[in-house]
C-alpha positions as CSV (number, residue, x, y, z in Angstrom):
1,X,-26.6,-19.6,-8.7
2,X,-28.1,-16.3,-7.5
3,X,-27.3,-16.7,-4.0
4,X,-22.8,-17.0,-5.3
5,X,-23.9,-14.2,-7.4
6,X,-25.1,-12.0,-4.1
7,X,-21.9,-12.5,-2.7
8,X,-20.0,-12.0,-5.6
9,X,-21.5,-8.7,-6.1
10,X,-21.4,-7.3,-1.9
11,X,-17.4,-8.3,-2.4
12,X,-17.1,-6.0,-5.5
13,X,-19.7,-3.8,-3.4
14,X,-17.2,-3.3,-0.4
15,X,-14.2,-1.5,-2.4
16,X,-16.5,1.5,-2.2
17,X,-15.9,1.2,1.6
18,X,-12.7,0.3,1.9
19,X,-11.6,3.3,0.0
20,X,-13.7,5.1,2.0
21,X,-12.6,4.3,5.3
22,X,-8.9,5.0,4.0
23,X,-9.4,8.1,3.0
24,X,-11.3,8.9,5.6
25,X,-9.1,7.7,8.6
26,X,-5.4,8.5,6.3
27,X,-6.6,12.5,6.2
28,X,-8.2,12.7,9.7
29,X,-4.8,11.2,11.2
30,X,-2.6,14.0,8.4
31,X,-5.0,16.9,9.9
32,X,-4.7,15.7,13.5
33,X,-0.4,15.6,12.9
34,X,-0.8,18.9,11.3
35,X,-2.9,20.8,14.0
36,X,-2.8,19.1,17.4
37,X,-4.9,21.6,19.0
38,X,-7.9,20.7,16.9
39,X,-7.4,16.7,17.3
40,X,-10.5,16.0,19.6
41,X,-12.9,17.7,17.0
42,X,-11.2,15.8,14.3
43,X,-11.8,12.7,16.0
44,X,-15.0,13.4,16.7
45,X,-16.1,14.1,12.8
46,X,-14.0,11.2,11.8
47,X,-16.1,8.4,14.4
48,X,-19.4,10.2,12.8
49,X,-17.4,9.6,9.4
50,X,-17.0,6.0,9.7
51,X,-20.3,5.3,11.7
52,X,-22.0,6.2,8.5
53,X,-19.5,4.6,5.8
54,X,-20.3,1.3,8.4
55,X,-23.8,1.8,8.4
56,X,-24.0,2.3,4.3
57,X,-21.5,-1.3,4.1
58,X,-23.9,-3.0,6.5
59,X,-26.8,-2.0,4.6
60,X,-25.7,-3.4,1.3
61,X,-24.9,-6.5,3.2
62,X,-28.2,-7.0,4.8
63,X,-29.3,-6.6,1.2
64,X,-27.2,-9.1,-0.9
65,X,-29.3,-11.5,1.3
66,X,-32.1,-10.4,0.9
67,X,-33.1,-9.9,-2.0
């Protein structure tokens, strides 16, 4: 039963995420449309943004397994 309830718990886990990455990538696109000029620094911060939202999700997946 712990192993379901592992799972169970990264689902719930992965809203955090989600939201994250929406916010993230919905206000990176609205700043880009808004000031073109400064779109390659944007993008930039915003691949550094979701490389460490990934790396956070992918951590709490390595550990609903593990432990």
């Amino acid at each position: 039963m712990e192993g379901s309830l592992n799972v169970i718990g990264y689902g719930l886990a992965t809203l955090g995420p989600a939201i994250g990455l929406g916010m993230l990538i919905g206000k990176s696109v609205e700043s880009m449309a808004r000031q073109p000029e400064a779109a390659g620094m944007v993008r930039t911060t915003m691949f550094i943004g979701i490389a460490v939202v990934e790396a956070l999700a992918l951590l709490g997946f390595v550990l609903a397994f593990a432990i």
